[in-house]
SERO-4910 file (N, C-alpha, C, O; in steps of 0.05 Angstrom, whole numbers):
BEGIN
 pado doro    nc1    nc2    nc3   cac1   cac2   cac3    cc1    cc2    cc3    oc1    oc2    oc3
  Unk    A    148    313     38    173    299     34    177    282     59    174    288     82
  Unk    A    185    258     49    193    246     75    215    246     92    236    251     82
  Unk    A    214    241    116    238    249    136    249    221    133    236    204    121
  Unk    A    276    214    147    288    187    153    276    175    170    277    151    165
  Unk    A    263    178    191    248    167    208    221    159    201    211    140    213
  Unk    A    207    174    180    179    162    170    186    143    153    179    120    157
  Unk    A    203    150    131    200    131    108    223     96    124    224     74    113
  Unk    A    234    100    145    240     80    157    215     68    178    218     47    190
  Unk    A    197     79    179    170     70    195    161     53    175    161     29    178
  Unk    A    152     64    155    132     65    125    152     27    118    138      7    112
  Unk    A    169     26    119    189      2    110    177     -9    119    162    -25    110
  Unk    A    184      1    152    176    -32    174    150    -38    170    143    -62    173
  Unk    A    136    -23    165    100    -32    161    103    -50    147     99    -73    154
  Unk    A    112    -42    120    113    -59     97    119    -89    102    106   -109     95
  Unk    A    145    -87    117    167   -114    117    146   -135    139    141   -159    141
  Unk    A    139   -110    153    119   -133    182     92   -140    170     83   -163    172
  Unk    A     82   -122    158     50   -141    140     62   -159    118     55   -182    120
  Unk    A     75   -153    102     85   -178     84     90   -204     95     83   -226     89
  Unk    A    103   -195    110    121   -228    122    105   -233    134     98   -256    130
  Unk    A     90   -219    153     66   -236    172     47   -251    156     39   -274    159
  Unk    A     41   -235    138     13   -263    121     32   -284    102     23   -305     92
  Unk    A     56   -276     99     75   -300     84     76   -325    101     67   -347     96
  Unk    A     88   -315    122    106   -327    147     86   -350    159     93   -372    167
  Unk    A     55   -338    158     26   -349    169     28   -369    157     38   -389    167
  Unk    A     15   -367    122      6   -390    117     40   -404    114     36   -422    131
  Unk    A     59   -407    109     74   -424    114     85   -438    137     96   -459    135
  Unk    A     83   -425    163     79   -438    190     49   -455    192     47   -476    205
  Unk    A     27   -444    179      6   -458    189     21   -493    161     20   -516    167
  Unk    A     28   -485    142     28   -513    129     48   -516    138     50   -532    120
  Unk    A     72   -516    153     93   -530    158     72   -546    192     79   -569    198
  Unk    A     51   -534    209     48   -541    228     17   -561    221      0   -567    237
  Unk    A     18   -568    194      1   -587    190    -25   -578    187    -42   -596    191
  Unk    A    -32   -556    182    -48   -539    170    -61   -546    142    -48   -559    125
  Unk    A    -90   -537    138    -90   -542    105    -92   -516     96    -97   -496    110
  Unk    A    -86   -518     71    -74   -501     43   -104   -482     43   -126   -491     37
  Unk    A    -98   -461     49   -118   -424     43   -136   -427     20   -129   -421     -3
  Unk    A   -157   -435     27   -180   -421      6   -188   -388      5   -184   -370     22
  Unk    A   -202   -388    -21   -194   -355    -27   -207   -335      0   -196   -313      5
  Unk    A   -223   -341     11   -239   -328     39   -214   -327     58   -208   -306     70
  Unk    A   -204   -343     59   -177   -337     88   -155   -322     75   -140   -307     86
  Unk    A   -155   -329     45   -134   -310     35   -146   -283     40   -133   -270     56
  Unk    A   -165   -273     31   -176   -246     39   -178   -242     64   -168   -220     67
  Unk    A   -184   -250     83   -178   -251    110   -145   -238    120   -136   -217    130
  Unk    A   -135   -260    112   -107   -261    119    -87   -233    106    -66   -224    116
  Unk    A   -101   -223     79    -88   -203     75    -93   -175     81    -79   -155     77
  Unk    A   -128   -181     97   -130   -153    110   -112   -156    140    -99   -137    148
  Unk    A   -113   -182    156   -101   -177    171    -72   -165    169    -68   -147    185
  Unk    A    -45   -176    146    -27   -172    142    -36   -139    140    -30   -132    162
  Unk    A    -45   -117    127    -49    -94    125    -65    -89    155    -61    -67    166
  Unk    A    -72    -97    160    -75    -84    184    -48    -84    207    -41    -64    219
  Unk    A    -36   -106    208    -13   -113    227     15    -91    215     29    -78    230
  Unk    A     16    -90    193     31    -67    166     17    -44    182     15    -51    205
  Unk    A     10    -29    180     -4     -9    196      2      6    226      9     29    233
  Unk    A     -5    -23    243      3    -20    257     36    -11    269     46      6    284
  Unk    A     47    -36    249     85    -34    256     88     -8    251    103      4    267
  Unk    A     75      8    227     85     37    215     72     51    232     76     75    230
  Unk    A     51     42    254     46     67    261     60     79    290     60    103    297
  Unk    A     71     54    305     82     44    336    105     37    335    115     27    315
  Unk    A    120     44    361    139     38    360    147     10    392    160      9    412
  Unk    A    127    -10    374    122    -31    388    151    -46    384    165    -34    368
  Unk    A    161    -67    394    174    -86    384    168   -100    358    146    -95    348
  Unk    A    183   -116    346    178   -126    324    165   -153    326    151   -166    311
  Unk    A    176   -160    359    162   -186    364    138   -181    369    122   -190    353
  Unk    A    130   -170    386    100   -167    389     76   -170    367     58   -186    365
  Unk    A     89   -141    346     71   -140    329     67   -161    308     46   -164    297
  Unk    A     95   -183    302     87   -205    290     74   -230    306     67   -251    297
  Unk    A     74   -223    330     60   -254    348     34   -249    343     19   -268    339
  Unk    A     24   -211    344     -7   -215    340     -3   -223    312    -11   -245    306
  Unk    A      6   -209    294      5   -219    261     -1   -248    259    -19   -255    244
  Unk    A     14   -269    275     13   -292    283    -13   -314    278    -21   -332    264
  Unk    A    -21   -292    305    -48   -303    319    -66   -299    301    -77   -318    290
  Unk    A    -75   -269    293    -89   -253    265    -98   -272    249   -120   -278    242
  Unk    A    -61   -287    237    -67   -304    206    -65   -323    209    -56   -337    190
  Unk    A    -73   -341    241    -72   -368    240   -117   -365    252   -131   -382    241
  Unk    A   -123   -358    260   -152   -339    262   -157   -342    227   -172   -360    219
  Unk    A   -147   -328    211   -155   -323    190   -152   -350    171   -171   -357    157
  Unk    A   -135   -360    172   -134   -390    161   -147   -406    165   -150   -424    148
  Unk    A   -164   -407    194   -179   -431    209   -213   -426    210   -229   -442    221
  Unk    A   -218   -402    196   -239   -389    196   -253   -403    175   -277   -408    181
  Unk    A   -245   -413    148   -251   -425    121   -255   -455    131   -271   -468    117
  Unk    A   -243   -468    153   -255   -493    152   -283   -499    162   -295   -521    159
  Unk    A   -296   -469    179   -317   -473    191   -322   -484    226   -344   -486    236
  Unk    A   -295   -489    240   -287   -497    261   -259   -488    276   -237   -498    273
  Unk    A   -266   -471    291   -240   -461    309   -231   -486    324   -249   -498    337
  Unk    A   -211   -494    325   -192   -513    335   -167   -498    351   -159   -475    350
  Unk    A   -157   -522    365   -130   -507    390   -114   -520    374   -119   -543    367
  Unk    A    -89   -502    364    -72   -515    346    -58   -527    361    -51   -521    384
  Unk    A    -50   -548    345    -26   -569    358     -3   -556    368      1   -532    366
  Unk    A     16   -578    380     41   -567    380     66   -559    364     85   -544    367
  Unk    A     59   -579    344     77   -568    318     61   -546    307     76   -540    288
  Unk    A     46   -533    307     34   -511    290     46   -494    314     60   -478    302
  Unk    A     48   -487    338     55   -474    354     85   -465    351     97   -444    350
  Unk    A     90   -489    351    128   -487    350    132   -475    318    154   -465    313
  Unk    A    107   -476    296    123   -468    275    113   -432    276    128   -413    274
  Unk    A     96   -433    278     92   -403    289    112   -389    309    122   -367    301
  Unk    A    117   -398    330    139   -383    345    164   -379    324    174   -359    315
  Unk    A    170   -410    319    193   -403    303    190   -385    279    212   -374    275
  Unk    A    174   -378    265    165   -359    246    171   -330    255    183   -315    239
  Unk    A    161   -321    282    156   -304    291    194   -293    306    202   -272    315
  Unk    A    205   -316    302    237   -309    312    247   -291    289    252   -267    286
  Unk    A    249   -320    267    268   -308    244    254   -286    229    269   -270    218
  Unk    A    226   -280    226    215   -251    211    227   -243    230    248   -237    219
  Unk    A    229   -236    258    230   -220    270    269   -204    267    277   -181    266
  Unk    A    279   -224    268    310   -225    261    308   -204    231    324   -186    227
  Unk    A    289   -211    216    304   -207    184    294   -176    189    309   -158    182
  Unk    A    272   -170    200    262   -143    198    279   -123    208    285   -101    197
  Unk    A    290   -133    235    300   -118    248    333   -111    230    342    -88    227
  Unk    A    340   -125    225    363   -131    194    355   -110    175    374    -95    170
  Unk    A    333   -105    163    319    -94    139    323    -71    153    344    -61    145
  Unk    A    307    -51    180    306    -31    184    335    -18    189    345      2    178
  Unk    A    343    -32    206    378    -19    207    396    -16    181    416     -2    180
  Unk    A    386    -33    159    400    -37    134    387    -14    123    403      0    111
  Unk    A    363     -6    123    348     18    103    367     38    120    382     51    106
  Unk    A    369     48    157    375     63    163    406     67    150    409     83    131
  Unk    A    419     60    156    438     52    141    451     73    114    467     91    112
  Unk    A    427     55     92    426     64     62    422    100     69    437    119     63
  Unk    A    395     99     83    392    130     86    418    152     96    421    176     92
  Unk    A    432    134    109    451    164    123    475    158    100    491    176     97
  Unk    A    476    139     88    498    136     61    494    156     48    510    175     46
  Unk    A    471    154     36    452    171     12    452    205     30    471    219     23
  Unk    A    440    213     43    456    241     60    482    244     57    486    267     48
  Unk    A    494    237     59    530    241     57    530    255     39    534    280     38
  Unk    A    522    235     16    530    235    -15    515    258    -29    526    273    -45
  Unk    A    489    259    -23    482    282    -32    475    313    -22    458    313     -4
  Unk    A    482    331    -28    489    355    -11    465    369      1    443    358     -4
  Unk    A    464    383     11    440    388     36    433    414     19    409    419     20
  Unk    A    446    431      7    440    455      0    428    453    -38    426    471    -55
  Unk    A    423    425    -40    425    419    -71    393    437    -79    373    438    -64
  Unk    A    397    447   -101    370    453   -115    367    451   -143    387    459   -156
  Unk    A    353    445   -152    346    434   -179    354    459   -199    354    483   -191
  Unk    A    359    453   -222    371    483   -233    339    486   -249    324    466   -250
  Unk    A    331    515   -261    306    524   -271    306    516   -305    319    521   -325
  Unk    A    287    503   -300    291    502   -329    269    510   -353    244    509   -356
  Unk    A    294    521   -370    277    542   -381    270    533   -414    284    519   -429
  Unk    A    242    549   -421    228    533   -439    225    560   -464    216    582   -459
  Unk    A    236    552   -490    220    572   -511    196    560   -528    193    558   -553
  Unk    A    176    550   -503    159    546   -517    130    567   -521    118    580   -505
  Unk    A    126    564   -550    106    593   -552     84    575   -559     85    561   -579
  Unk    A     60    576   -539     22    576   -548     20    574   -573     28    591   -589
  Unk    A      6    550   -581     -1    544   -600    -27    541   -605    -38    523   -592
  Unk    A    -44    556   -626    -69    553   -630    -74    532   -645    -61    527   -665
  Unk    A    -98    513   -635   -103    495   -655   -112    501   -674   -103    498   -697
  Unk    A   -143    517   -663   -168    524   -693   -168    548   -694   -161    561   -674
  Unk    A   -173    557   -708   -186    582   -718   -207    591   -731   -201    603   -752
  Unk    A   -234    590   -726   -267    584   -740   -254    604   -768   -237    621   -765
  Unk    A   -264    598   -790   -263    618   -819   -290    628   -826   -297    633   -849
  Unk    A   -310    632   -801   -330    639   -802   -333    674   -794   -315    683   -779
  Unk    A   -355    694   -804   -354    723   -794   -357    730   -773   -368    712   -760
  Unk    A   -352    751   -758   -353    751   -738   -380    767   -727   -387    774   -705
  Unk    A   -387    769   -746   -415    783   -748   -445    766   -749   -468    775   -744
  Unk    A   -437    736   -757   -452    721   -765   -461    705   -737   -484    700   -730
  Unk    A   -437    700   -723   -439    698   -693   -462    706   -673   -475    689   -660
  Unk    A   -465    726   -671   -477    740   -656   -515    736   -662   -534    736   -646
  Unk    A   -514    734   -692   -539    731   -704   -543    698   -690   -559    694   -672
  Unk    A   -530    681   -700   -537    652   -691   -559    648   -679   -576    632   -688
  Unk    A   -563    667   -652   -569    659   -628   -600    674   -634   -617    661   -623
  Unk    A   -608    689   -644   -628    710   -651   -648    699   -663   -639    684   -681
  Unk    A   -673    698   -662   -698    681   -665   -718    670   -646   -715    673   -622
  Unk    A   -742    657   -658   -756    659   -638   -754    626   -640   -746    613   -660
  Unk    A   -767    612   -610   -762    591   -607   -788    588   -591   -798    602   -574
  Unk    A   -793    567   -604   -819    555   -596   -835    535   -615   -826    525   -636
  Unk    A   -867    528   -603   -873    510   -613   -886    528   -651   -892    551   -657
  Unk    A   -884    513   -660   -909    520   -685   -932    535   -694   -955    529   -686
  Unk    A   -928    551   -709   -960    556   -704   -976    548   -716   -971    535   -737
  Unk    A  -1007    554   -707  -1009    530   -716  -1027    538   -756  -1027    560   -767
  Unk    A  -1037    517   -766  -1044    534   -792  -1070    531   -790  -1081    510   -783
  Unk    A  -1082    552   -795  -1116    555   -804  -1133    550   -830  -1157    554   -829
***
């Protein structure tokens, strides 16, 4: 079962790999980037699961872990043209700025889940247990062979082998 503190980990992973490979390729096209062929997309979404991972597993900042997410899926984008390049300064500025407002919304998201969680405690009682529930259900046979029970046993009785042979 999960505690409030894991399944509020388990979120942030989520919210920080999502948005990081979102956040990527739309900073890299707002910073004049070209449009993800399917290789950087696979790239880009192991990185996003890997950066997801990380957030859930540390209790890093949110900025950090999206600046590497950043770096990760602008790496991963630039990999498909066949030429590492120093990105411009609008690709820089759109990345930072990327890396503000995910960073803003997450931190929004986790306090909002924490939040929901201690609502949801209130409301439901700590000593609750499921009531037993009870069944009159009786075993049901499907088949029943209408064969002897004597006949059974014979089945198996005989000799097995090759032929013999005729003279």
């Amino acid at each position: 079962m999960f505690t409030e503190r894991t399944l509020v980990a388990h979120t942030r992973g989520c919210f920080v790999g999502g948005t990081s490979g979102a956040v990527s390729i739309a900073a890299h096209a707002a910073g004049g980037g070209a449009t993800p062929g399917q290789g950087s997309v696979a790239l880009l979404l192991a990185a996003a699961v890997a950066v997801g991972a990380t957030a859930a597993g540390t209790r890093l900042s949110a900025i950090a872990v999206l600046t590497v997410g950043q770096i990760l899926g602008h790496i991963a984008l630039v990999l498909e043209s066949g030429h590492i390049h120093v990105p411009s300064l609008a690709m820089v500025a759109a990345h930072i700025a990327a890396v503000g407002v995910a960073a803003v919304l997450i931190i929004g998201a986790e306090r909002g889940c924490s939040i929901a969680l201690a609502a949801l405690h209130r409301l439901v009682p700590r000593g609750y247990t499921a009531p037993p529930v009870r069944s009159r259900v009786t075993p049901w046979v499907e088949h029943r062979p209408r064969t002897r029970r004597v006949l059974l046993p014979a089945a198996g009785l005989g000799t097995r082998g090759p032929p013999a042979l005729a003279a």
